[in-house]
C-alpha positions as CSV (number, residue, x, y, z in Angstrom):
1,X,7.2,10.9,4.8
2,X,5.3,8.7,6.8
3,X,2.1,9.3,5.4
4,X,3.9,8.5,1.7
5,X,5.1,5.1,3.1
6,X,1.5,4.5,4.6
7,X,0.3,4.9,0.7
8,X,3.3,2.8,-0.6
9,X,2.5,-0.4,1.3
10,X,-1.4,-0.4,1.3
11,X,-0.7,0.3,-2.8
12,X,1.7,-2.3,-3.0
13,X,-0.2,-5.1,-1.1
14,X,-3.6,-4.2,-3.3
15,X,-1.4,-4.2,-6.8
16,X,0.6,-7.6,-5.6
17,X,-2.7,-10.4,-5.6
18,X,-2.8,-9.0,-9.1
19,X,-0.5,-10.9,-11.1
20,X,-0.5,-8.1,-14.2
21,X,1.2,-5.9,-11.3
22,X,3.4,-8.2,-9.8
23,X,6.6,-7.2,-12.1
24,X,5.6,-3.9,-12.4
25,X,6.1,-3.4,-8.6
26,X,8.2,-6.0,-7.8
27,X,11.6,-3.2,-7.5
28,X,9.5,-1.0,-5.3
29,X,8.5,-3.5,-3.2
30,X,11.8,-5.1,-2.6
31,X,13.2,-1.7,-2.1
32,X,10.5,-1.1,0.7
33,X,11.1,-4.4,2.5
34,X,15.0,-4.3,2.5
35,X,15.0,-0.9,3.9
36,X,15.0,-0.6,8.0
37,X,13.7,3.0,7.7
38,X,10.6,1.5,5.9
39,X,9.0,-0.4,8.4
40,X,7.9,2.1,10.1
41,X,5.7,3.4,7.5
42,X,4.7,-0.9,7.0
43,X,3.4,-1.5,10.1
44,X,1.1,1.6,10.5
45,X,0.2,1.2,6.9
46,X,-1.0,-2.3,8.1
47,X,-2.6,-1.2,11.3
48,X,-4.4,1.3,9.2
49,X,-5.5,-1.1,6.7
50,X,-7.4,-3.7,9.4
51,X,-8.4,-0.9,11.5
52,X,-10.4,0.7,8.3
53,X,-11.0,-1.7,5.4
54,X,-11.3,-4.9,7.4
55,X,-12.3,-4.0,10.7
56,X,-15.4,-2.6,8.3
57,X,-15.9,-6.1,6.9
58,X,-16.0,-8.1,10.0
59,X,-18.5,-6.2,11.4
60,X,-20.9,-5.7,8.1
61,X,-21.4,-9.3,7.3
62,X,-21.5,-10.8,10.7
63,X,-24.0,-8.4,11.7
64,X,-26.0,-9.6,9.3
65,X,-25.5,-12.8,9.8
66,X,-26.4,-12.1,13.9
67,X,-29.2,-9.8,13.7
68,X,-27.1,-6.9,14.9
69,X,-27.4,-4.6,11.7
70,X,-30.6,-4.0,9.2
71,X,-30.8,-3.7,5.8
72,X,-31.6,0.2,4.6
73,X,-30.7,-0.2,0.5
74,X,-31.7,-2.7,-2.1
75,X,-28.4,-3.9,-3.0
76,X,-27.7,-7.5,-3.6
77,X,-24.9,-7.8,-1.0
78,X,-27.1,-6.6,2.1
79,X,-30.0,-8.6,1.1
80,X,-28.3,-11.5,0.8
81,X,-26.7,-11.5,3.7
82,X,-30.1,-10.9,5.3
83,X,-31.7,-13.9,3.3
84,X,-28.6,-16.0,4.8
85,X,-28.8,-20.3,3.7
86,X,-28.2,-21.3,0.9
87,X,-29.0,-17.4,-0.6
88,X,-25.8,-16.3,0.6
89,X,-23.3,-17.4,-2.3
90,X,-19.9,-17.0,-3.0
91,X,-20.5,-13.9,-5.1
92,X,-21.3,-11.8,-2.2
93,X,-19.2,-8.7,-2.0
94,X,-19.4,-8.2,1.6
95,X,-17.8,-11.6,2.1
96,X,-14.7,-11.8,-0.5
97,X,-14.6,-8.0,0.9
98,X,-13.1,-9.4,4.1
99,X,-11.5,-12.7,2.8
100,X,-9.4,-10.3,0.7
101,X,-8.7,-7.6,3.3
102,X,-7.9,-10.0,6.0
103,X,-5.5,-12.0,3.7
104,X,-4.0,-8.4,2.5
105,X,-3.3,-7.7,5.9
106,X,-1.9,-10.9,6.6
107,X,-0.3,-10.8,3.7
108,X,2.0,-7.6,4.7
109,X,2.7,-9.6,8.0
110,X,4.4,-12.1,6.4
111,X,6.4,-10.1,4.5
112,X,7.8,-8.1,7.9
113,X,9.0,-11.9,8.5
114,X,10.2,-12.8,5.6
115,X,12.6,-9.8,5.1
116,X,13.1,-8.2,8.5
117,X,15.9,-11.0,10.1
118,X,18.0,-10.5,7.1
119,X,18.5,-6.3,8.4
120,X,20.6,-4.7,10.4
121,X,18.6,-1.6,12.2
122,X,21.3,0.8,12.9
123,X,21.2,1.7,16.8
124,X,23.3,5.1,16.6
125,X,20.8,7.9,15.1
126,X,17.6,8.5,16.6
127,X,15.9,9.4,13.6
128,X,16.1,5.7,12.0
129,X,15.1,2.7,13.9
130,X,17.1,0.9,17.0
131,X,17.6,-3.0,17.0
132,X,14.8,-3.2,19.2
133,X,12.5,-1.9,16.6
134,X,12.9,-5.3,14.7
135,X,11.4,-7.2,17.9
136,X,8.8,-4.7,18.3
137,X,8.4,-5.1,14.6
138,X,8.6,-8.8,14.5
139,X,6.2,-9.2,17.4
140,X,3.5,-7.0,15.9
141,X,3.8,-9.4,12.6
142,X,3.1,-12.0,14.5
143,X,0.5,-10.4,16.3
144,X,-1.3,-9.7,13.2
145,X,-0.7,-12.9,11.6
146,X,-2.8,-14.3,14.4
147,X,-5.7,-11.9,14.5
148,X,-6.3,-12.4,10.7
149,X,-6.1,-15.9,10.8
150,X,-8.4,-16.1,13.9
151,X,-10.9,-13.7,11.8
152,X,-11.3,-16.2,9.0
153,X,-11.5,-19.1,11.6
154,X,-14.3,-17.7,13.2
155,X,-16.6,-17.4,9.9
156,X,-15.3,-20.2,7.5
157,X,-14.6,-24.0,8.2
158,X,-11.7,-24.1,6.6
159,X,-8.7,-21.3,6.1
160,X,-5.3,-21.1,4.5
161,X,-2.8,-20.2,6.8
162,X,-0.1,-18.8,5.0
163,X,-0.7,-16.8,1.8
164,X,0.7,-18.0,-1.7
165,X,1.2,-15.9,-4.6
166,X,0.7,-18.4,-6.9
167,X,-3.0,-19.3,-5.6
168,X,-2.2,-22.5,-4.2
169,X,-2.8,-22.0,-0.2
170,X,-3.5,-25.2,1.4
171,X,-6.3,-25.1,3.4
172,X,-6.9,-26.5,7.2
173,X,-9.4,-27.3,9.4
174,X,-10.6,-24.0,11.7
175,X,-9.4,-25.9,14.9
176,X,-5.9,-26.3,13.2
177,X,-5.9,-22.4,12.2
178,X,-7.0,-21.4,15.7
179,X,-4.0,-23.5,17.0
180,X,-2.0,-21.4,15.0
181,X,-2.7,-18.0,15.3
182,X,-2.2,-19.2,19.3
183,X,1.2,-20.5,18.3
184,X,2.0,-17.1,16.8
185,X,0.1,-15.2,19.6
186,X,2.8,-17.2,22.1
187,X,6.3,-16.4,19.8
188,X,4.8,-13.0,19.9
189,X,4.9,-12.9,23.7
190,X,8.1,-14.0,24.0
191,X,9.7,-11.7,21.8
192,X,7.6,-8.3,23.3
193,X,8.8,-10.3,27.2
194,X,12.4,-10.4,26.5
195,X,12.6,-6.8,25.6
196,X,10.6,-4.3,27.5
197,X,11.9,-1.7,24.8
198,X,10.4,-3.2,22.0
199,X,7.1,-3.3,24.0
200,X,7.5,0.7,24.8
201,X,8.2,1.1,21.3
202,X,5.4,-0.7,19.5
203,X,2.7,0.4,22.0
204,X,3.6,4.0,21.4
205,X,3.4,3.2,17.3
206,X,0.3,1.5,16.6
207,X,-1.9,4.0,18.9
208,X,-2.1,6.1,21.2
209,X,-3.4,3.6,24.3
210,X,-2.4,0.3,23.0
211,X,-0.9,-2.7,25.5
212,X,-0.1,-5.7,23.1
213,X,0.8,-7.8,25.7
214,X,-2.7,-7.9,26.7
215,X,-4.0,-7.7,23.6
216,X,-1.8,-11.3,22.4
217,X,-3.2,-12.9,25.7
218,X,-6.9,-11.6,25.2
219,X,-7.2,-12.7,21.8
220,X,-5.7,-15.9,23.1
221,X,-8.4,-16.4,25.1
222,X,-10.6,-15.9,22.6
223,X,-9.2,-18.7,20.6
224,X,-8.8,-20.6,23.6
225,X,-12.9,-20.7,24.1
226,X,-13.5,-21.4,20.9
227,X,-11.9,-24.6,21.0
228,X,-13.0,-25.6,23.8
229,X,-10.1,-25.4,25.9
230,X,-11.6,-24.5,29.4
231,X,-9.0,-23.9,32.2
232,X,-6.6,-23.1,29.4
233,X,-9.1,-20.0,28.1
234,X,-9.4,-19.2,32.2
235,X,-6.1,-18.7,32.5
236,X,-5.7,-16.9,29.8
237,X,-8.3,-14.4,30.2
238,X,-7.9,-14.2,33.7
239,X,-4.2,-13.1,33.2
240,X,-5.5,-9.7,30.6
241,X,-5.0,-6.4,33.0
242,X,-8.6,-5.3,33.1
243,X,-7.2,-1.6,33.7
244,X,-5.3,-1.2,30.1
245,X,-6.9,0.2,27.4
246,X,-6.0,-0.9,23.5
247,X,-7.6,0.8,20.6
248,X,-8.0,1.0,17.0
249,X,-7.2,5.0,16.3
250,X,-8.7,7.3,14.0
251,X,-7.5,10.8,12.7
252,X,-10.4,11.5,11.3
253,X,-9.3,12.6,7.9
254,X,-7.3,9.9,6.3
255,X,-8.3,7.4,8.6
256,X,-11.7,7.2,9.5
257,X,-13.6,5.3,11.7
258,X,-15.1,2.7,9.7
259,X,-18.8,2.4,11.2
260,X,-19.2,6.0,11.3
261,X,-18.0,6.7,8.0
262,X,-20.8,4.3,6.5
263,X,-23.3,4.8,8.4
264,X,-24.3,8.6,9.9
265,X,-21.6,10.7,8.7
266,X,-23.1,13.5,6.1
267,X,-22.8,12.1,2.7
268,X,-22.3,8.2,3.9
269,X,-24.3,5.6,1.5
270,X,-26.3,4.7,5.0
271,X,-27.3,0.9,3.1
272,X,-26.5,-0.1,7.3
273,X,-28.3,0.4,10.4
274,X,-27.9,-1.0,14.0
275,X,-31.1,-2.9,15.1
276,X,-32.7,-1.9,18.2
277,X,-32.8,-3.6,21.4
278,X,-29.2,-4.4,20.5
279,X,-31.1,-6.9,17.7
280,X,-32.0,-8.9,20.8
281,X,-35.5,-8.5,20.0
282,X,-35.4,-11.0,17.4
283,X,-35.5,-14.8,19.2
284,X,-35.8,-15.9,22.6
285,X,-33.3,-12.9,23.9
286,X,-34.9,-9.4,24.5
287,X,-32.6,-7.5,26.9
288,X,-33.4,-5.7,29.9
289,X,-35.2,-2.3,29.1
290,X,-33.0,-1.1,32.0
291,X,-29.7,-2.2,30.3
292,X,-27.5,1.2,29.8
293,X,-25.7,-0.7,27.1
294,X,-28.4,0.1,25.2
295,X,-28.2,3.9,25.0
296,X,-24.5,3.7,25.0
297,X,-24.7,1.7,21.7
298,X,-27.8,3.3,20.3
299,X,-29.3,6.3,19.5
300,X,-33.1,6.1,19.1
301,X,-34.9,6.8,15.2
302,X,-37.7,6.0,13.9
303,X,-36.8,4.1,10.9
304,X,-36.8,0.8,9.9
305,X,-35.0,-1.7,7.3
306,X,-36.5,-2.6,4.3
307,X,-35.8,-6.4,4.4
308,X,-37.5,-7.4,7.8
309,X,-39.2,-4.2,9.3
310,X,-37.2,-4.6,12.6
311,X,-36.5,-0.8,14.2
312,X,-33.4,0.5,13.2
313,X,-30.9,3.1,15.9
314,X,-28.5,4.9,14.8
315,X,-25.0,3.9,16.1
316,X,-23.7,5.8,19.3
317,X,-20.5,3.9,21.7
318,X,-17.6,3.5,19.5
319,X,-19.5,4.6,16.2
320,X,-20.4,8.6,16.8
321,X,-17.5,10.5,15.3
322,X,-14.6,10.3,12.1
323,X,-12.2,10.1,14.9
324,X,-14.0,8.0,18.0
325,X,-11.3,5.2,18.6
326,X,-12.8,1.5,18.7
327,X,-11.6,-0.7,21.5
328,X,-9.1,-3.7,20.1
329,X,-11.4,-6.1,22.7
330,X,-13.7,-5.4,25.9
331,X,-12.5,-5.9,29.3
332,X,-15.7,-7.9,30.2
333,X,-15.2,-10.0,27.5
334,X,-12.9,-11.5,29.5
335,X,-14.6,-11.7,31.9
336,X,-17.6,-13.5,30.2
337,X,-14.6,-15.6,29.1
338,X,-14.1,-16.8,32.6
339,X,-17.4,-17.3,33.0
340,X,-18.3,-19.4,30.0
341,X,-15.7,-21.6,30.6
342,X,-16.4,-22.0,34.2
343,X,-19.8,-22.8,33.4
344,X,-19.2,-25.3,30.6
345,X,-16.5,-27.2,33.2
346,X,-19.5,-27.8,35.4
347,X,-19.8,-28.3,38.9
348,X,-21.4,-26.4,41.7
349,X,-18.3,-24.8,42.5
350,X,-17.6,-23.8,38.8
351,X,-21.2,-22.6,38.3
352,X,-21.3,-20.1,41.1
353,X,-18.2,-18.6,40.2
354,X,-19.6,-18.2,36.7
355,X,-22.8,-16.6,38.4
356,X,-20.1,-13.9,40.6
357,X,-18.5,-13.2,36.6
358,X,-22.1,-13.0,35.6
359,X,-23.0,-9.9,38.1
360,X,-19.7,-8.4,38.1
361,X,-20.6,-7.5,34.3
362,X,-24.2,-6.9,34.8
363,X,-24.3,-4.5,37.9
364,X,-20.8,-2.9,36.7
365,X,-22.1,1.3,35.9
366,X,-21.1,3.0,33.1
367,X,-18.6,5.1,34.8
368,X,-16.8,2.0,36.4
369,X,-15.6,0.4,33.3
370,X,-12.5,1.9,31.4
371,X,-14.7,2.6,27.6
372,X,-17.8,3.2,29.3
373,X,-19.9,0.3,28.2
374,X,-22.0,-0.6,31.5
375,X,-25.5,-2.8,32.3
376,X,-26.0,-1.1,35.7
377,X,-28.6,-3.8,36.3
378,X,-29.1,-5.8,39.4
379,X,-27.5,-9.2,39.9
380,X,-29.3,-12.1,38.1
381,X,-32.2,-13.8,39.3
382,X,-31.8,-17.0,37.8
383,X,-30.8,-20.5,39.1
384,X,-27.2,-20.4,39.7
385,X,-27.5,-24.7,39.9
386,X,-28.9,-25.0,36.3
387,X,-25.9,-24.9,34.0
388,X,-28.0,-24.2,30.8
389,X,-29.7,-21.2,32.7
390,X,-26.4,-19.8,32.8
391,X,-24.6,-20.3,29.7
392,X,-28.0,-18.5,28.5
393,X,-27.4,-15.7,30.4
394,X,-23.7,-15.4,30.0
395,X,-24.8,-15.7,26.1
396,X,-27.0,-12.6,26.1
397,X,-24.5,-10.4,27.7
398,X,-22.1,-11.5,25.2
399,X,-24.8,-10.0,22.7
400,X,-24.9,-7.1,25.1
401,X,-21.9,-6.3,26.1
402,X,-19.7,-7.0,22.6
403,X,-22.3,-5.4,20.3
404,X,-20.9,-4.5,16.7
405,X,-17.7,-6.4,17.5
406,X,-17.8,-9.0,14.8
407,X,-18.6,-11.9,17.1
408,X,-22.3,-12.4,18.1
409,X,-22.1,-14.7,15.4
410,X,-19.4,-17.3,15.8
411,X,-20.4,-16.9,20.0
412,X,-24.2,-18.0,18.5
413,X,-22.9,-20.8,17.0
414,X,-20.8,-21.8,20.0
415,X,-23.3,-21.2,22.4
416,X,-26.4,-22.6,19.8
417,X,-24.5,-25.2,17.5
418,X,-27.6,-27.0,16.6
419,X,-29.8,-23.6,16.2
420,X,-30.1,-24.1,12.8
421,X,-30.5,-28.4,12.4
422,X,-33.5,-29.2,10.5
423,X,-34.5,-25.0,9.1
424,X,-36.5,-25.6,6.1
425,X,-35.0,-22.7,4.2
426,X,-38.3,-22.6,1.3
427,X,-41.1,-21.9,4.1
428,X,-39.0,-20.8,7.0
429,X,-39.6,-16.7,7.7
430,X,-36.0,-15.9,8.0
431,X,-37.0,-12.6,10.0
432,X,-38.0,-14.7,13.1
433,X,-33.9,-16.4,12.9
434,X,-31.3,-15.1,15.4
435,X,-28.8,-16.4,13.7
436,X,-28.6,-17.2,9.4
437,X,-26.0,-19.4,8.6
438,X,-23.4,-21.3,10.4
439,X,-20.8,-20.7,8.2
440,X,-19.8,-18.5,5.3
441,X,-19.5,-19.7,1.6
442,X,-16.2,-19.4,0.0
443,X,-15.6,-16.3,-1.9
444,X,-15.6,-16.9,-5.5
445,X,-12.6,-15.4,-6.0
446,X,-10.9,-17.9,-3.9
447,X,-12.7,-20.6,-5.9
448,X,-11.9,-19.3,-9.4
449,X,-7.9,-18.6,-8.1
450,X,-7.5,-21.5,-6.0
451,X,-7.8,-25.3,-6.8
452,X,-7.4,-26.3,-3.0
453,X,-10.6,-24.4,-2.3
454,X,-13.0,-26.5,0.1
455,X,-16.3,-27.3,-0.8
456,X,-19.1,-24.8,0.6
457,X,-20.8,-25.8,4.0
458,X,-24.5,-26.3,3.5
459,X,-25.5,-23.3,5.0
């Protein structure tokens, strides 16, 4: 039963942005949504839906984008993508790929909301769902309304966020859309707070080692740096239990780890490969050869892309089987966090404690950190009184550290706003960029549906 529900949602939230399905579905639909029983079967159909589909997408094109992945095929998407500038169009597949999977997902969020307050969950039979189910269910909406929103503000200057079925979202700066998926990341928090049941509940539902209260505060911290919000993004990060484990789970048959499914699994189209050196050989940011990050992401081939000639690795780390799970976020992200934001506030003071965050990630082993991704390299050797010596080194073991994660790019531009100012894009050799665009055209899709679509950023 729950695997037919699964099928039920994902098919209804593909047929819905279709408007020749709308009516056809629309009893099926309500039917789904008005029914307690169902939500079950909604929530892990949307959990399964980001955690495939669009967890695929935001690692394909930013990879790109960031010098993580290479090119292997001839296809238009991939070599666009890898041409980056004004070559990357609104066409690209890869892009309206996770425009539309993200707003999907979001999508089915909104929907928990919009329904869910007006049902009673009976509390007396333990095979339906308890009142405390709608929290837990509530919370997790939220939850995911956030972390799609926070996607799309991390690659576009502009986002919608709420979904309209007519095609008329309004639009908002990326600052405004960060501010609310940290609104929604704090009304989720309250909910899962008040009721330690609904926490048990949802944990146990959307994997088997998931902790969303330090998942809401991580990606709040995320958001939090992005904007610039120091102490805030401190606080934040600093307040993520280091020891819990969250993950995106696989079965391995019906739902498959993305990466690995597109990549080295017998029969996969293999148009993707991870760069070697982590990509970091491209620029001014060649990583240790002693960094054990290395081999836990990679595993050595000899081959090599066809747009750029860089050295291509197979994928290793999260990537290796149908079923390997792939962490929700990093534990030293936050810490890198802490550090970043630290070093940006300045200060003697602030920059040696950002120097302490620095070495805690570096010299931490493999077998210390709770999803095995360590440097095991010696404290840096840098000057701890120069702040742009820092941020450059908490930058390259962001690169390091969250490799394949969707977010080398937007920390680039964060940490390199100006990297691209002045690029003459007809004699530049686009192989020697680290990073190709600062931010993504808007699908045209979204341009051809929506009147309220922004212009497209130069590049």
């Amino acid at each position: 039963m729950k695997k037919i529900l699964i099928l039920l949602i994902i098919s209804l939230s593909i047929f819905s942005c279709k408007k020749e399905f709308e009516d056809h579905n629309k009893v099926s639909e309500d039917i789904a949504y008005s029914t307690p029983q169902a939500y079950k079967g909604i929530v892990l159909g949307m959990t399964n839906e980001f955690a495939t589909n669009s967890l695929y997408r935001i690692i394909h094109a930013p990879g790109f984008t960031a010098r993580e992945l290479g090119n292997m095929s001839t296809y238009e998407t991939e070599s666009q993508l890898i041409e980056g500038g004004p070559e990357l169009t609104g066409v690209n597949s890869s892009l309206s790929g996770m425009w539309r999977n993200l707003l999907r997902n979001r999508g089915i969020a909104e929907k928990i909301l919009n329904n869910i307050d007006q049902l009673s969950f009976p509390s007396n039979d333990a095979e339906t769902a308890f009142e405390n189910e709608k929290v837990a269910y509530k919370a997790y909406a939220k939850l995911m309304q956030a972390i799609t929103t926070g996607y799309l503000s991390l690659y576009w200057e502009q986002v919608p966020t709420q979904n309209d079925t007519e095609g008329n979202a309004q639009f908002v700066s990326r600052e405004e859309a960060l501010r609310f998926s940290i609104d929604k990341l704090d009304e989720a928090l309250s909910l899962i707070t008040a009721n330690n049941d609904a926490e048990t509940y949802i944990n146990g539902l959307v994997s088997y080692e998931f902790s969303i209260v330090d998942v809401i505060k991580a990606f709040k911290a995320r958001y939090l740096i992005e904007l610039g919000d120091y102490q805030e993004a401190y606080d934040a990060a600093n307040d993520v239990d280091l020891s819990n484990r969250s993950v995106w789970s696989y079965d391995g048959g019906t739902i498959t780890n993305p990466i690995y499914k597109n990549t080295i699994k017998p029969g996969a189209s293999k148009r993707i490969r991870p760069l070697d050196s982590l990509g970091l050989m491209v620029g001014n940011h060649l990583p240790d050869s002693n960094d054990q990050r290395i081999p836990f992401y990679l595993t050595y081939t000899s081959e090599y892309d066809k747009s750029c000639l860089f050295p291509v690795d197979d994928p290793n780390g999260f990537w290796f089987t149908d079923s390997t799970p792939i962490p929700v976020y990093l534990p030293d992200e936050m810490k890198l966090i802490k550090a970043e934001a630290k070093a940006r506030m300045g200060g003697s003071a602030n920059l040696a404690e950002a120097v302490n965050l620095i070495n805690e990630v570096r010299t931490q082993l493999p077998a210390d950190d709770i999803f095995g991704v360590g440097a095991g390299l010696g404290p840096w050797t840098g000057n701890v009184t120069n702040q742009q010596e820092v941020l450059d080194e908490i930058y390259e073991n962001y690169a390091s550290e969250l490799f394949l994660e969707g977010l080398r790019f937007p920390i680039h531009r964060r940490f390199y706003p100006n990297y691209l100012d002045g690029i003459d894009w007809n004699t530049t050799n686009r192989c020697s960029l680290e990073r190709l665009n600062n931010f993504y055209p808007y699908p045209d899709q979204e341009r051809s549906n929506n009147p309220n679509c922004p212009p497209d950023p130069a590049y």
